[in-house]
C-alpha positions in Angstrom: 58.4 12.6 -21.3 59.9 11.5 -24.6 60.0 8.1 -26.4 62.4 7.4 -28.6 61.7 4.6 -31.3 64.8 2.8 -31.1 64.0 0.5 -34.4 61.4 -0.7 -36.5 60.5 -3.1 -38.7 57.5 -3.7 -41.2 57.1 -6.5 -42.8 55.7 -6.4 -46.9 52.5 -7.7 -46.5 51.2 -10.9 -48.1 49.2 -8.8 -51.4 48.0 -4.6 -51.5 44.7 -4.4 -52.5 43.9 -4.5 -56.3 44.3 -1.8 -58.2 41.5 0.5 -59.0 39.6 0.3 -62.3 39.5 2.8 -64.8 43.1 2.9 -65.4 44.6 3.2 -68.6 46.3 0.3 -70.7 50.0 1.5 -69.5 49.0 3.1 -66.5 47.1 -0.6 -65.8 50.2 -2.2 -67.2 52.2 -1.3 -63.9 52.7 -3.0 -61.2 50.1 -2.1 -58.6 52.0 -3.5 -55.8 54.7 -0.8 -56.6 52.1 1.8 -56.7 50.8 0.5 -53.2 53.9 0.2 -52.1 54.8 4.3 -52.7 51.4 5.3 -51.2 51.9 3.3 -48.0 55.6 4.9 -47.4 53.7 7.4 -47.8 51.3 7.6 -45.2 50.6 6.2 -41.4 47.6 4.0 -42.7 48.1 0.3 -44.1 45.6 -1.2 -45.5 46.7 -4.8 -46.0 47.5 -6.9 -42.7 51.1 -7.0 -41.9 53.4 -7.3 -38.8 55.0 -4.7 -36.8 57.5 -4.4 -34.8 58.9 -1.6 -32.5 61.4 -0.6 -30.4 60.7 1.8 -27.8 62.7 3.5 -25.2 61.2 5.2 -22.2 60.4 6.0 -18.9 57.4 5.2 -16.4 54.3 7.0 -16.7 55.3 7.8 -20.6 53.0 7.3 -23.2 53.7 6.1 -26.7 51.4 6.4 -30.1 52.5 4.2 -32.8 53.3 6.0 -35.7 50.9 3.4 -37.8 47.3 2.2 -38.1 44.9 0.5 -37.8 46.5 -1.7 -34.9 44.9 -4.4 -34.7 46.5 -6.4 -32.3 49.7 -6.2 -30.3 51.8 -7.9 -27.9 54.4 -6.5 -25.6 57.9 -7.3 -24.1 60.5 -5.4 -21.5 64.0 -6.4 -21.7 65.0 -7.2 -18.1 68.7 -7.3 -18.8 69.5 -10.8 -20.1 66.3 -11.2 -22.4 62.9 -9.8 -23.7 60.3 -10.9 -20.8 56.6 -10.5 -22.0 54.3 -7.7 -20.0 51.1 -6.7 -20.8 50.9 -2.7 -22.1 47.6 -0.9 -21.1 46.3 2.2 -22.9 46.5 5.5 -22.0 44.5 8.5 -22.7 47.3 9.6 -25.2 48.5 6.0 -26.2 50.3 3.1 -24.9 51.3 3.5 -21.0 55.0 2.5 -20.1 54.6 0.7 -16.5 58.7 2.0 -15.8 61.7 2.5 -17.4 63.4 0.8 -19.8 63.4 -0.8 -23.8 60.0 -1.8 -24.6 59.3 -4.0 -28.0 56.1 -4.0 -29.1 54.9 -6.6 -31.8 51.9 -5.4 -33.2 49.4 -6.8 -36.5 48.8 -3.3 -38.5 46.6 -3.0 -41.5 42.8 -3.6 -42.7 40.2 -1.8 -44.1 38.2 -0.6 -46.8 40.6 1.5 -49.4 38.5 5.6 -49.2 37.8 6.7 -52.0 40.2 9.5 -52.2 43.3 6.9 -51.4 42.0 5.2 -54.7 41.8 8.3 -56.6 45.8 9.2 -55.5 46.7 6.0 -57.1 45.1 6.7 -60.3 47.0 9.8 -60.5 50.5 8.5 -59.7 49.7 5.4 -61.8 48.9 7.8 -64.5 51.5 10.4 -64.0 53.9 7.6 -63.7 53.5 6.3 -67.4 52.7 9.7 -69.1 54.5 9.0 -72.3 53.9 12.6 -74.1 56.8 13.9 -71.6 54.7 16.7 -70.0 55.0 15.0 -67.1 56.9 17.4 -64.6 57.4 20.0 -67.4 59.0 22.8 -66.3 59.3 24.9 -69.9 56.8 24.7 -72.2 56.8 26.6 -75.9 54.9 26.6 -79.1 56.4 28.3 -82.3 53.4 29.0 -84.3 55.2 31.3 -86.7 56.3 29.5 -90.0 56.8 25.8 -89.3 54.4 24.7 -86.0 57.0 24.2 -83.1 56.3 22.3 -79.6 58.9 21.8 -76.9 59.3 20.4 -73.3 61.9 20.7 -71.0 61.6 18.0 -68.0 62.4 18.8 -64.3 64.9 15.8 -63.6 63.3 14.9 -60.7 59.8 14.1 -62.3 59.5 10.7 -61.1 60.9 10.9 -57.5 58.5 13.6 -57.2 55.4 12.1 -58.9 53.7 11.9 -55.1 53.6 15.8 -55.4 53.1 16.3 -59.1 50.5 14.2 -60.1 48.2 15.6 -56.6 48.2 12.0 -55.4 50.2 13.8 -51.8 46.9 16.3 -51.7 45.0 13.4 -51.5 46.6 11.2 -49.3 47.4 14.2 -46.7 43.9 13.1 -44.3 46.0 9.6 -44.0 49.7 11.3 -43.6 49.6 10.7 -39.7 48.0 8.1 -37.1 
């Protein structure tokens, strides 16, 4: 009793939400809509509207849970062989009931909301994180020289910025919205 998500497709919504306050200059200076953008991947929520489309493959009795929320509306169609022919999907007690076998494309409006509090807080990190111009940023060596002449030096992981999720603690925020 598997599904298999043949395809899917989500469309970039119309605007993210703003950006929080309390950012600094450069950290305010990004673009936010980049900064959505990472979080979203990041998670199963969406919290601006946008459309959604799967393609499913399964067999009677089966029941599918989309891998995103809030659905807030969906529409459904079987391909019969020649072309997609609409059919109405019920619920489940565990998610979307297939009716029989076959490919399944479901066309569904994700996205709304309030932005929590914590989901707010993880973009101020990796906002901040992102534009940390001191270069401690993903340090992996640190070391003062106090004897003499007053010595500071960093050494940078090279991977600092495709790992800012998990540096900056934005990911131990977001981990409550990592599934649907």
């Amino acid at each position: 009793m598997t599904v298999d998500i043949l395809k899917q497709f989500e469309a970039v919504p119309a605007a993210y939400p703003d950006a929080p306050s309390g950012l600094s200059p450069d950290a305010a200076a990004l673009d936010a809509d980049m900064i959505w953008a990472r979080i979203e991947d990041y998670c199963a929520h969406r919290w601006t509207p946008r459309e959604v489309v799967w393609t499913i493959l399964g067999d009677a009795g089966d029941q599918w849970h989309p891998p995103l929320t809030p659905i807030v509306s969906r529409v459904a169609h079987h391909w019969d062989g020649a072309a997609w022919a609409s059919l109405t999907l019920l619920d489940g007690p565990l998610g979307i009931a297939l009716p029989f076998d076959g490919t399944f494309k479901i066309t569904a409006q994700v996205g709304g909301g309030d932005v929590p509090a914590p989901v707010l807080a993880a973009f101020k990190r990796l906002a901040e994180y992102s534009v940390d111009t001191e270069e401690r940023a993903g340090a992996t060596d640190y070391s003062v020289n106090l004897g003499g002449a007053i010595q500071e030096s960093y050494r940078r992981y090279p991977s600092w910025l495709a790992r800012a999720m998990q540096y900056s603690g934005a990911a131990d925020l977001l981990r409550p919205y990592r599934r649907a």
